[in-house]
PyMOL CGO cylinders between C-alpha atoms (Angstrom):
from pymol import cmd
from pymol.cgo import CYLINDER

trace = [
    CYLINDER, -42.33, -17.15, 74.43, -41.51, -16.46, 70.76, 0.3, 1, 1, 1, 1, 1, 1,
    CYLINDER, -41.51, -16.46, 70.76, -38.89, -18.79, 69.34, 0.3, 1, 1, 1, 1, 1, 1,
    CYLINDER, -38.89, -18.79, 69.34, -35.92, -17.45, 67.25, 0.3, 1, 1, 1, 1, 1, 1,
    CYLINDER, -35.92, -17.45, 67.25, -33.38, -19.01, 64.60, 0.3, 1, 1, 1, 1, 1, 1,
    CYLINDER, -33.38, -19.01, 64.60, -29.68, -18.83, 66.03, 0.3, 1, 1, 1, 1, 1, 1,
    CYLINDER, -29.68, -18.83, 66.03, -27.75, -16.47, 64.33, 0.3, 1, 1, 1, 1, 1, 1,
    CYLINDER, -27.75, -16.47, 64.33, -25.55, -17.77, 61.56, 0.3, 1, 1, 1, 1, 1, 1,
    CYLINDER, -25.55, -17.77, 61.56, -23.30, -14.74, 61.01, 0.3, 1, 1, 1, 1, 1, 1,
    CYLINDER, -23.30, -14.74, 61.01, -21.67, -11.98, 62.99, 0.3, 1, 1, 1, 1, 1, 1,
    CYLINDER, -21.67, -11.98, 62.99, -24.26, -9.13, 63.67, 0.3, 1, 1, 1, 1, 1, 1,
    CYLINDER, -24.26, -9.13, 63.67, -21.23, -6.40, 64.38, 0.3, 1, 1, 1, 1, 1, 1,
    CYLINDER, -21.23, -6.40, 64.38, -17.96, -5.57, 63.15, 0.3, 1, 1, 1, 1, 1, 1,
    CYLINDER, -17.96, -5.57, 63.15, -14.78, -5.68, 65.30, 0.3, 1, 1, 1, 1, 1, 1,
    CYLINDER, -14.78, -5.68, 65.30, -14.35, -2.02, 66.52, 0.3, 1, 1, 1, 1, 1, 1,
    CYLINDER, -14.35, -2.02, 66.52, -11.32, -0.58, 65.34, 0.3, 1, 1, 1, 1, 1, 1,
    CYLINDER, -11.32, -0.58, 65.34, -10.59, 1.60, 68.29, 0.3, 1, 1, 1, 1, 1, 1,
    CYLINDER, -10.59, 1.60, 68.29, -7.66, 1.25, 71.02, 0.3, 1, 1, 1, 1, 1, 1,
    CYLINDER, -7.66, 1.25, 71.02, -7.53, -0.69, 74.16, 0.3, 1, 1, 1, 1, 1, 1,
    CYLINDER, -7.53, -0.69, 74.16, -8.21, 1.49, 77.07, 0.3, 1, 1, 1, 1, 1, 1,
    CYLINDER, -8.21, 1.49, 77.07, -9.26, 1.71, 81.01, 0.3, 1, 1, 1, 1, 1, 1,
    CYLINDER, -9.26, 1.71, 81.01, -12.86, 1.94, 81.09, 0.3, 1, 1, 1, 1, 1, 1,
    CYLINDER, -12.86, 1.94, 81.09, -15.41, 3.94, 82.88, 0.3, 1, 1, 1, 1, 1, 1,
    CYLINDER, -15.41, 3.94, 82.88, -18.25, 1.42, 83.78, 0.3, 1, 1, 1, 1, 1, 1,
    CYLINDER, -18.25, 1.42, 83.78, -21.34, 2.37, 85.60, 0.3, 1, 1, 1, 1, 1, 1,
    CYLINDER, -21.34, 2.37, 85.60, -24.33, -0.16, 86.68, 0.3, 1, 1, 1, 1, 1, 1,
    CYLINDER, -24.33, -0.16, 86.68, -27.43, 1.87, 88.18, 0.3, 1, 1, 1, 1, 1, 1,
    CYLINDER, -27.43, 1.87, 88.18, -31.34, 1.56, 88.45, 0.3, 1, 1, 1, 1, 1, 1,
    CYLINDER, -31.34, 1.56, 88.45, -33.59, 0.14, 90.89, 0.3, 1, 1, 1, 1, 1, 1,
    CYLINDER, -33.59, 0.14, 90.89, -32.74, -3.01, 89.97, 0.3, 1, 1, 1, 1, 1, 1,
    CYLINDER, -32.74, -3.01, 89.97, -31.10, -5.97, 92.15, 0.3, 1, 1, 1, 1, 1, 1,
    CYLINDER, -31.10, -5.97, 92.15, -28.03, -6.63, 91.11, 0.3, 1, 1, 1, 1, 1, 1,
    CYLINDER, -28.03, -6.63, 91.11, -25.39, -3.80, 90.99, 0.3, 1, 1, 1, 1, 1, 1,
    CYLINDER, -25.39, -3.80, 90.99, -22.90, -4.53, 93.16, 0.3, 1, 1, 1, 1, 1, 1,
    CYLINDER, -22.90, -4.53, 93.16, -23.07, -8.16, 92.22, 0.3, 1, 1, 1, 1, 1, 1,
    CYLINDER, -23.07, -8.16, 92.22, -21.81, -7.30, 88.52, 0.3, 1, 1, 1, 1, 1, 1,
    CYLINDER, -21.81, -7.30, 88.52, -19.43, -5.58, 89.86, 0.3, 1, 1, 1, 1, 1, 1,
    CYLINDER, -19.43, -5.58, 89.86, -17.94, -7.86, 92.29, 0.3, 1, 1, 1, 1, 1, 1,
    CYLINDER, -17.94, -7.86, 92.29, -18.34, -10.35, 89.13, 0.3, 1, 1, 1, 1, 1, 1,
    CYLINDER, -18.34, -10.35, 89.13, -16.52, -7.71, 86.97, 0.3, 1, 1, 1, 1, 1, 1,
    CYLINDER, -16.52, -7.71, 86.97, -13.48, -7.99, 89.67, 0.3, 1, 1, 1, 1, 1, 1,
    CYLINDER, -13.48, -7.99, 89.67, -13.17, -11.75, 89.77, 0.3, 1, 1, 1, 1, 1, 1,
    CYLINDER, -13.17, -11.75, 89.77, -12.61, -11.38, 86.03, 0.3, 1, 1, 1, 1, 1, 1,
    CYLINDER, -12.61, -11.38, 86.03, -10.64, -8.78, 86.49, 0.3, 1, 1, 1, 1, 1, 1,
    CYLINDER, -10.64, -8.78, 86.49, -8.59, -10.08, 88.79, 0.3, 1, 1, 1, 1, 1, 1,
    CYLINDER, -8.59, -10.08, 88.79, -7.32, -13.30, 86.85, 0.3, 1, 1, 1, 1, 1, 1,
    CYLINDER, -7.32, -13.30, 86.85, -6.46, -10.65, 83.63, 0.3, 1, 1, 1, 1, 1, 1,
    CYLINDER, -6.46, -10.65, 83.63, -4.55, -8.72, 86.41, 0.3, 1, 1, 1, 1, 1, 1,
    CYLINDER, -4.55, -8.72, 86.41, -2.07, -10.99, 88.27, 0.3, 1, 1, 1, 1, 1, 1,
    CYLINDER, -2.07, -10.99, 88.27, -0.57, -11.82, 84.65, 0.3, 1, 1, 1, 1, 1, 1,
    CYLINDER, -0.57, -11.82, 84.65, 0.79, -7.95, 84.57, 0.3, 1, 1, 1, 1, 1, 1,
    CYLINDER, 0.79, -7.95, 84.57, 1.25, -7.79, 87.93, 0.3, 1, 1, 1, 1, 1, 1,
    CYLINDER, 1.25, -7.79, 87.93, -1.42, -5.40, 88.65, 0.3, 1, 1, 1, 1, 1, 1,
    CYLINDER, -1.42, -5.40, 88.65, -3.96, -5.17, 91.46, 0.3, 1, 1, 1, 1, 1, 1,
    CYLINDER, -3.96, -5.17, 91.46, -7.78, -4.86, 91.76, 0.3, 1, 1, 1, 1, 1, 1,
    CYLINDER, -7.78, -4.86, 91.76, -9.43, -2.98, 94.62, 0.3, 1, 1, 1, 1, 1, 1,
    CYLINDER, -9.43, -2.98, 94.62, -13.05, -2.94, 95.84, 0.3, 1, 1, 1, 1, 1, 1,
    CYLINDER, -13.05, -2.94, 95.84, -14.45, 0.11, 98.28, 0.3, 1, 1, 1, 1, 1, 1,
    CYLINDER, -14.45, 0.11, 98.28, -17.42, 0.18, 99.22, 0.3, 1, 1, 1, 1, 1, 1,
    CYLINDER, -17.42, 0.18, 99.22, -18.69, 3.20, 100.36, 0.3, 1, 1, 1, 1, 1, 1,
    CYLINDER, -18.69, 3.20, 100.36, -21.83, 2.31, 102.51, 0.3, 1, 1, 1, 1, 1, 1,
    CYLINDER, -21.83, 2.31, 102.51, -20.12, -0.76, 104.42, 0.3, 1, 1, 1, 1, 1, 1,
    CYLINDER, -20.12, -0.76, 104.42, -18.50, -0.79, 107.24, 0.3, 1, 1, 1, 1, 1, 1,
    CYLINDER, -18.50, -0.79, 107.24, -14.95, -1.85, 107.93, 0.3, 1, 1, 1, 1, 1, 1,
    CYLINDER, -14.95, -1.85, 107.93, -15.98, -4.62, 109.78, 0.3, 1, 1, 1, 1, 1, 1,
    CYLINDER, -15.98, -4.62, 109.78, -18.32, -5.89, 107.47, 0.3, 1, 1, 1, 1, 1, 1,
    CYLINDER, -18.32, -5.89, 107.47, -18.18, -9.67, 106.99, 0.3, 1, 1, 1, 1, 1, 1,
    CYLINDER, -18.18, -9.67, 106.99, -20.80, -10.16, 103.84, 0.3, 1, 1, 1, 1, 1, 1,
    CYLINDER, -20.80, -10.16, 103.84, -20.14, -13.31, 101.96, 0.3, 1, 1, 1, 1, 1, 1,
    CYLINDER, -20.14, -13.31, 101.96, -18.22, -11.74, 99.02, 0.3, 1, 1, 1, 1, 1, 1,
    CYLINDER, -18.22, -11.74, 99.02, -15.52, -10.07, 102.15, 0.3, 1, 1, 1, 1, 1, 1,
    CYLINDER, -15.52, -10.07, 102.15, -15.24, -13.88, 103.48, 0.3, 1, 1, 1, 1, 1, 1,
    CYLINDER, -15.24, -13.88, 103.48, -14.58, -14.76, 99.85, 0.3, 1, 1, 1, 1, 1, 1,
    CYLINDER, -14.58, -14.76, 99.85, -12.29, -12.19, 98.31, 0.3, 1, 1, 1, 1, 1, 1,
    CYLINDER, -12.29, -12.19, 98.31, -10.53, -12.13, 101.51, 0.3, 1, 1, 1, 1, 1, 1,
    CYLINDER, -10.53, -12.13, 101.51, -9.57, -16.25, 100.22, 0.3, 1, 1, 1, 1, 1, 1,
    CYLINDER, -9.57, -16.25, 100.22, -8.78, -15.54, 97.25, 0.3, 1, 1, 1, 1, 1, 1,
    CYLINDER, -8.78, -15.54, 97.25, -6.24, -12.20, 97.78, 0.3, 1, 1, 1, 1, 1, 1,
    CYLINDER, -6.24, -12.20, 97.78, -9.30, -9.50, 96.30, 0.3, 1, 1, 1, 1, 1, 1,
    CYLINDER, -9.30, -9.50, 96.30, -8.82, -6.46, 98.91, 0.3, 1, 1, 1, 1, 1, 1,
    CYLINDER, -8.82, -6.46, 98.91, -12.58, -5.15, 99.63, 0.3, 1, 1, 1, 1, 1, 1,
    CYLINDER, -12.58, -5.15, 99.63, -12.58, -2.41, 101.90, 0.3, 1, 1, 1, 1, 1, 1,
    CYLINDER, -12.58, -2.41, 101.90, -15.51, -1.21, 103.71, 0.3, 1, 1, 1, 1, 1, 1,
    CYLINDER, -15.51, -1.21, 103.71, -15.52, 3.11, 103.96, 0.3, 1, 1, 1, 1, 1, 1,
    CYLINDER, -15.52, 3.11, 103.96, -18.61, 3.83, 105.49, 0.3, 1, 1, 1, 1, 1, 1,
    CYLINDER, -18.61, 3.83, 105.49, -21.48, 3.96, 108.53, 0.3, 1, 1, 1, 1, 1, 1,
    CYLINDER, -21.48, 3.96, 108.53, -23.36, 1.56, 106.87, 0.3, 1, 1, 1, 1, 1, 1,
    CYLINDER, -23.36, 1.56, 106.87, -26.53, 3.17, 105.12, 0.3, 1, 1, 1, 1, 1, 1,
    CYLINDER, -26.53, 3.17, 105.12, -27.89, 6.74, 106.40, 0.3, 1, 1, 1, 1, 1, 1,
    CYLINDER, -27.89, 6.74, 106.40, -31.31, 5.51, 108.50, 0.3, 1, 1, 1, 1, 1, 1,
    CYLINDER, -31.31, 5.51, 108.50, -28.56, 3.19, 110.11, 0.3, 1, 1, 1, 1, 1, 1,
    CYLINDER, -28.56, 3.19, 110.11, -26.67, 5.94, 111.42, 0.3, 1, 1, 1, 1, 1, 1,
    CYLINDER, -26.67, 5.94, 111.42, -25.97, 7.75, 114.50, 0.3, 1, 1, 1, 1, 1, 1,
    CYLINDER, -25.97, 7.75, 114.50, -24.00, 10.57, 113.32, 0.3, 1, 1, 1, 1, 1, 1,
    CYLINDER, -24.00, 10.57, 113.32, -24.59, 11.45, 109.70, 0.3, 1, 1, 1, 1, 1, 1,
    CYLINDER, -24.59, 11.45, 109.70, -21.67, 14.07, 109.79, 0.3, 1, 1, 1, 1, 1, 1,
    CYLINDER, -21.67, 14.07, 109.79, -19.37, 11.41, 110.68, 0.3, 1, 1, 1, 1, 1, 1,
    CYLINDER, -19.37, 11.41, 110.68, -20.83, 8.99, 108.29, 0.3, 1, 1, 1, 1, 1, 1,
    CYLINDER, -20.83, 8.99, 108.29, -20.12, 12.08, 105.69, 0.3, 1, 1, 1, 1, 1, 1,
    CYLINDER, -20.12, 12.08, 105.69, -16.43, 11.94, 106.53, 0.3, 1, 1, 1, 1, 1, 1,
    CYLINDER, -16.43, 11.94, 106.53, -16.23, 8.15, 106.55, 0.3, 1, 1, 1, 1, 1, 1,
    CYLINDER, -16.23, 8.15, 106.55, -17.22, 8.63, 102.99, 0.3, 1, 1, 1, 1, 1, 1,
    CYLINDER, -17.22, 8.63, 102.99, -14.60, 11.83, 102.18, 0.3, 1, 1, 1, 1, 1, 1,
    CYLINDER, -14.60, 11.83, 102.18, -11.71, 10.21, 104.18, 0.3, 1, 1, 1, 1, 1, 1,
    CYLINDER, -11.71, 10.21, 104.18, -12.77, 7.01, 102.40, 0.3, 1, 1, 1, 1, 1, 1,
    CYLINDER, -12.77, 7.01, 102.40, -12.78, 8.78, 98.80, 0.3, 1, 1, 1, 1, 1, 1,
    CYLINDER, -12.78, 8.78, 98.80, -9.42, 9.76, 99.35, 0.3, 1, 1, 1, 1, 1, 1,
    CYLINDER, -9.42, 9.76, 99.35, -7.77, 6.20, 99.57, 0.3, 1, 1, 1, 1, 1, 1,
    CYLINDER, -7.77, 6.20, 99.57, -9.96, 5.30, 96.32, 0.3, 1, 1, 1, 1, 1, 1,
    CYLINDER, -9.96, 5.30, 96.32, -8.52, 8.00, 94.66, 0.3, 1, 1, 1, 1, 1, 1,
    CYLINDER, -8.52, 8.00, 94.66, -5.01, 7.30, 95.29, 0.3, 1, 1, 1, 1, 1, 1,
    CYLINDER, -5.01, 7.30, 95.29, -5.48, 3.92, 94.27, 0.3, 1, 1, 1, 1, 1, 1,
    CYLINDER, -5.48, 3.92, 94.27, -7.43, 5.06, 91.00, 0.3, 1, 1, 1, 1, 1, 1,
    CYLINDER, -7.43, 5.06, 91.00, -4.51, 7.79, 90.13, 0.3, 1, 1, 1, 1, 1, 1,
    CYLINDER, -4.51, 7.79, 90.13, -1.03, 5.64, 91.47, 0.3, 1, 1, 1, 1, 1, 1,
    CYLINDER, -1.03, 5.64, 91.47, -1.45, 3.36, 88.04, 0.3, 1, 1, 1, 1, 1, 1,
    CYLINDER, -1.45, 3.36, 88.04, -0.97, -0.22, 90.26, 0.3, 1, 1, 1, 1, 1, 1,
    CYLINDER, -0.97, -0.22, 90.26, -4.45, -0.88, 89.41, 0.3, 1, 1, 1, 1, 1, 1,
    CYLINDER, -4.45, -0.88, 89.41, -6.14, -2.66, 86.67, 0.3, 1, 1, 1, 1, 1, 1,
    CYLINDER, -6.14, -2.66, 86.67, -9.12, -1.98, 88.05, 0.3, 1, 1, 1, 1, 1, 1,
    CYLINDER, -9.12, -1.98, 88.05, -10.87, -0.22, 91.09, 0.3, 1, 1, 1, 1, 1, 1,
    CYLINDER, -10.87, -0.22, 91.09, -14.54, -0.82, 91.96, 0.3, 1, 1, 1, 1, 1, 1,
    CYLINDER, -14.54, -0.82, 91.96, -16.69, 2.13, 94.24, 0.3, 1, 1, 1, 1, 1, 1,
    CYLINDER, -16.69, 2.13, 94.24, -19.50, 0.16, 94.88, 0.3, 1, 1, 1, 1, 1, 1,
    CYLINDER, -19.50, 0.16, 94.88, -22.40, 2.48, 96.18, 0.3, 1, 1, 1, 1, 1, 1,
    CYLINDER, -22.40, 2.48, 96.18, -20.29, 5.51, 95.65, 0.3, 1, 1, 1, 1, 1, 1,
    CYLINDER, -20.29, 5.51, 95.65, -23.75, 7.38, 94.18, 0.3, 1, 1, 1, 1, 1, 1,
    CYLINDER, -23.75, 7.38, 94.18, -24.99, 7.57, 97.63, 0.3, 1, 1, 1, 1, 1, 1,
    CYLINDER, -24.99, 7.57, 97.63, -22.03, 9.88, 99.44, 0.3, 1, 1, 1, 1, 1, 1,
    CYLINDER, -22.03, 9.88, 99.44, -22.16, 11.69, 95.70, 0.3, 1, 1, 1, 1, 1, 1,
    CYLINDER, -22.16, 11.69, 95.70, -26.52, 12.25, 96.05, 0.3, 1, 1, 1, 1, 1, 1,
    CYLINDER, -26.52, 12.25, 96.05, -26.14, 13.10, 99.49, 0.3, 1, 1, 1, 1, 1, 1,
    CYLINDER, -26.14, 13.10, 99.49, -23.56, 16.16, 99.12, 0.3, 1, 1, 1, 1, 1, 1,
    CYLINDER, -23.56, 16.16, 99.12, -20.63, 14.26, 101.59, 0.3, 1, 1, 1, 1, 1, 1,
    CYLINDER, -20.63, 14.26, 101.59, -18.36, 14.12, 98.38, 0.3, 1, 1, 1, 1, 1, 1,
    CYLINDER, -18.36, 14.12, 98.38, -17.89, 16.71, 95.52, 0.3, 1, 1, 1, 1, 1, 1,
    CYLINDER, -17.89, 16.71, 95.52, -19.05, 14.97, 92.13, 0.3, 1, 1, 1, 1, 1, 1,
    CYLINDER, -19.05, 14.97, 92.13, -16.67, 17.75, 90.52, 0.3, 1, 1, 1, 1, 1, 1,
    CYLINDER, -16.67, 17.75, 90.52, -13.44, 16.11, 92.44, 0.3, 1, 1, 1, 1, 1, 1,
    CYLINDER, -13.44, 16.11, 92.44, -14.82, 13.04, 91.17, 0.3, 1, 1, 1, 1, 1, 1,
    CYLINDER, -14.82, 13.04, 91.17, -15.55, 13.44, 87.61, 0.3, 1, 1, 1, 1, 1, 1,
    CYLINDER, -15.55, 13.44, 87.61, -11.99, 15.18, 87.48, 0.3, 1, 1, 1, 1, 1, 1,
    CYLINDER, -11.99, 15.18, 87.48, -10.26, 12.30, 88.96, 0.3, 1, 1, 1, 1, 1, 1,
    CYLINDER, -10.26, 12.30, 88.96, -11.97, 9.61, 86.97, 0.3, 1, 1, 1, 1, 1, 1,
    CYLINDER, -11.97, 9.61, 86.97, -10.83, 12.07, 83.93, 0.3, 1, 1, 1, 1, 1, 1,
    CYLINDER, -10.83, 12.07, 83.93, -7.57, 12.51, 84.91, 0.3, 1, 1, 1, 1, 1, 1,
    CYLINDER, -7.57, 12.51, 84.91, -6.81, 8.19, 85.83, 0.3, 1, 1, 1, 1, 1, 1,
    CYLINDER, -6.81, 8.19, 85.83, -4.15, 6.32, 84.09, 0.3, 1, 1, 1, 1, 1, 1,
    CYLINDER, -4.15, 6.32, 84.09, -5.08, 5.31, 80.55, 0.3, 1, 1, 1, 1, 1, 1,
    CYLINDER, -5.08, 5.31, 80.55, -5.34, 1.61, 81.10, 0.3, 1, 1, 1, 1, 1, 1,
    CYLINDER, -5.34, 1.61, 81.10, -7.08, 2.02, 84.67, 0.3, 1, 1, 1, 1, 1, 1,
    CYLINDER, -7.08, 2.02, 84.67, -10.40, 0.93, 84.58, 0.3, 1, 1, 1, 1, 1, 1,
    CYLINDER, -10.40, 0.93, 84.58, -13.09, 1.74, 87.21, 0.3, 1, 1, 1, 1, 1, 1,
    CYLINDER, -13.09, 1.74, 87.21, -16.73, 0.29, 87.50, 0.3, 1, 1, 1, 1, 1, 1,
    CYLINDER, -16.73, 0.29, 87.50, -19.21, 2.95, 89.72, 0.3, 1, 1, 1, 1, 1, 1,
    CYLINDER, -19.21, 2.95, 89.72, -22.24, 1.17, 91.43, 0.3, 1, 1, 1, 1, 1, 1,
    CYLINDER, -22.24, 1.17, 91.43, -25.60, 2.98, 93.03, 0.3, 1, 1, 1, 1, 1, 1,
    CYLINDER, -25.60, 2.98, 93.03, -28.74, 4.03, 92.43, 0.3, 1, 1, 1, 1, 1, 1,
    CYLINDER, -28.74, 4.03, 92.43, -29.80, 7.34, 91.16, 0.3, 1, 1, 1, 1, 1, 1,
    CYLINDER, -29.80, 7.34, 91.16, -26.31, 7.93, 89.40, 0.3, 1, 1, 1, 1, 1, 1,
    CYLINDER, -26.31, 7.93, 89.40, -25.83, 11.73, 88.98, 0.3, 1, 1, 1, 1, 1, 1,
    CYLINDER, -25.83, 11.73, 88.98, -25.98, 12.33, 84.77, 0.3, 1, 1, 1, 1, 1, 1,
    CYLINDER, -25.98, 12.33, 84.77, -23.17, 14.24, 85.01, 0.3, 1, 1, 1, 1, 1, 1,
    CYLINDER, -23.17, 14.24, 85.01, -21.23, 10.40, 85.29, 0.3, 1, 1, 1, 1, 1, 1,
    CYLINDER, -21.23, 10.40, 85.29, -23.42, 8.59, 83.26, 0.3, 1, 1, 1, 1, 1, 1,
    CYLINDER, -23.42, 8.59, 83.26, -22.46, 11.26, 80.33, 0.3, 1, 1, 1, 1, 1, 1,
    CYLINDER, -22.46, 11.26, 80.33, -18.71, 10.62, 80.69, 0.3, 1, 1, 1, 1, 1, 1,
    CYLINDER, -18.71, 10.62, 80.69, -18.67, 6.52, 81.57, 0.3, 1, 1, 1, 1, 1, 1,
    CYLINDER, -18.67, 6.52, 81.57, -17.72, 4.26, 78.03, 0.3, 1, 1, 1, 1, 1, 1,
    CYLINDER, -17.72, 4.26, 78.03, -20.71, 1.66, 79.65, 0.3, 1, 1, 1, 1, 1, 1,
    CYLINDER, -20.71, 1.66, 79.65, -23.85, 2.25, 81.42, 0.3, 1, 1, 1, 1, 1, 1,
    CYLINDER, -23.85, 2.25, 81.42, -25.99, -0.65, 82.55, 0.3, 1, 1, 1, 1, 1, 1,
    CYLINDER, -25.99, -0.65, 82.55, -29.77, 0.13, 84.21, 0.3, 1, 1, 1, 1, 1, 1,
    CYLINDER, -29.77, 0.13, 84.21, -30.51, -2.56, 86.53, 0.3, 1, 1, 1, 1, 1, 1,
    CYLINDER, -30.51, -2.56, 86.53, -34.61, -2.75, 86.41, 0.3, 1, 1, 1, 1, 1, 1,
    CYLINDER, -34.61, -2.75, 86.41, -36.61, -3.47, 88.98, 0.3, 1, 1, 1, 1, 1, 1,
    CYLINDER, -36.61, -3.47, 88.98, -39.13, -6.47, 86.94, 0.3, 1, 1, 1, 1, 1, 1,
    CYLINDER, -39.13, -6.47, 86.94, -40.21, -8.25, 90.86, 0.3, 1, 1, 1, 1, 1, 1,
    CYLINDER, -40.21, -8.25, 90.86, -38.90, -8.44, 94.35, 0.3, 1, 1, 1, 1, 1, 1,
    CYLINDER, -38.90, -8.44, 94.35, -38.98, -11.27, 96.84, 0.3, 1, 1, 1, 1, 1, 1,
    CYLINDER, -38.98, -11.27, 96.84, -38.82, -8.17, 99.08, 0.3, 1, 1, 1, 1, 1, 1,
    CYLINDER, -38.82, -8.17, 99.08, -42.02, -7.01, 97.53, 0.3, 1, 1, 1, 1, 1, 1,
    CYLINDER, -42.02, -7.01, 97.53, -43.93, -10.37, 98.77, 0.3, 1, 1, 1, 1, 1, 1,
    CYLINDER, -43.93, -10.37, 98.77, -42.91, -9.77, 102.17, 0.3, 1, 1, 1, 1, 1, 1,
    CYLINDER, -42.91, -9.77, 102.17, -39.46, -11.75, 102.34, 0.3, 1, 1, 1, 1, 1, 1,
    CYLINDER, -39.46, -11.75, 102.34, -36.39, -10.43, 104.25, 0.3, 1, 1, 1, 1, 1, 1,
    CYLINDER, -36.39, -10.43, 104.25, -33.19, -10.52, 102.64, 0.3, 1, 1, 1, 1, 1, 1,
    CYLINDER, -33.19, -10.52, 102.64, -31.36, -14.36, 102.25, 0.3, 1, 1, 1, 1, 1, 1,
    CYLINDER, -31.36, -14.36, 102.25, -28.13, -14.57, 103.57, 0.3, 1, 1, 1, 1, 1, 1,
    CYLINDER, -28.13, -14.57, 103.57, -25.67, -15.14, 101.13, 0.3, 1, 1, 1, 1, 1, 1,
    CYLINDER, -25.67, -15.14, 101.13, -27.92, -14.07, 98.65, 0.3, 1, 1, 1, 1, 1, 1,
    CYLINDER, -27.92, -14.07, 98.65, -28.84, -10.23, 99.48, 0.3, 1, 1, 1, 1, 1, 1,
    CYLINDER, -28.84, -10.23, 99.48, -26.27, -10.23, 102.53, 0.3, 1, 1, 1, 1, 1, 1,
]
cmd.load_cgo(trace, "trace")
């Protein structure tokens, strides 16, 4: 490890720009996607109940049933996280209905991005449905486009089509350094749920 001097003055300027909703993704092999995101909420969520807006959580690949440590939590604390999906595709039975999950799912995310309640709306694993053709990355990239100027929305997955990355105000890569995974150990509970 190389040592460093703290910094002793600012190293950027205040950007001059206007307060807006913005278009986060987090992507890459890396753990830790959904995580952010579900930090990115909690945060969220105490700016929000001051205005008297909401924040919303789908996630695409759960399903509605899911009881993960961050539904057991959120569900405390007054965070709606709503599980769309069939779980993940070698999981399912019937991939066309797992499709439709995700379309029929898309469609309460979307109302919720476009009906301007929201301070924020997280699609967690929304790259999957998008990569595997079950929703139209056109109808997507239009809506995010078209959202209230002070709604933000934060995208998770792998693999996120370039086409989202080019239009999102933050991208974060999540790289894959080491996995316990890797060393032959399952997912921890509460950890990798």
């Amino acid at each position: 490890m190389q040592l460093e001097s703290p910094p002793t003055e600012k190293r950027y300027d205040k950007p001059e720009g206007e307060r807006r909703g913005l278009l986060i993704v987090h992507t890459g092999d890396g753990k830790g996607k959904s995580t952010a995101a579900f930090g990115l909420a909690l945060r969220a969520l105490g700016r929000a109940h001051v205005h008297g807006r909401k924040v919303r959580i789908f996630q695409f690949m759960k399903v509605p049933t899911a009881r993960f440590g961050e539904h057991r939590m959120f569900e405390q604390i007054g965070l709606p996280i709503e599980g769309l999906g069939d779980g993940f595709s070698w999981k399912s039975r019937d991939l066309e209905r797992s499709a439709q999950l995700a379309r029929d799912g898309w469609l309460r995310a979307k109302a919720a991005i476009l009906d301007g309640n929201h301070f924020l709306v997280v699609l967690d694993e929304i790259t999957y449905p998008l990569i595997y053709g079950w929703l139209s990355l056109d109808e997507v990239l239009h809506t995010l486009c078209k959202r209230p100027r002070d709604v933000h929305v934060c995208l998770t997955g792998r693999r996120c089509p370039s086409e989202l990355i080019e239009v999102a105000d933050t991208v974060t890569e999540m790289k894959l350094i080491k996995h316990a995974f890797q060393a032959g150990i399952p997912a921890q509970r509460g950890i990798e749920d």
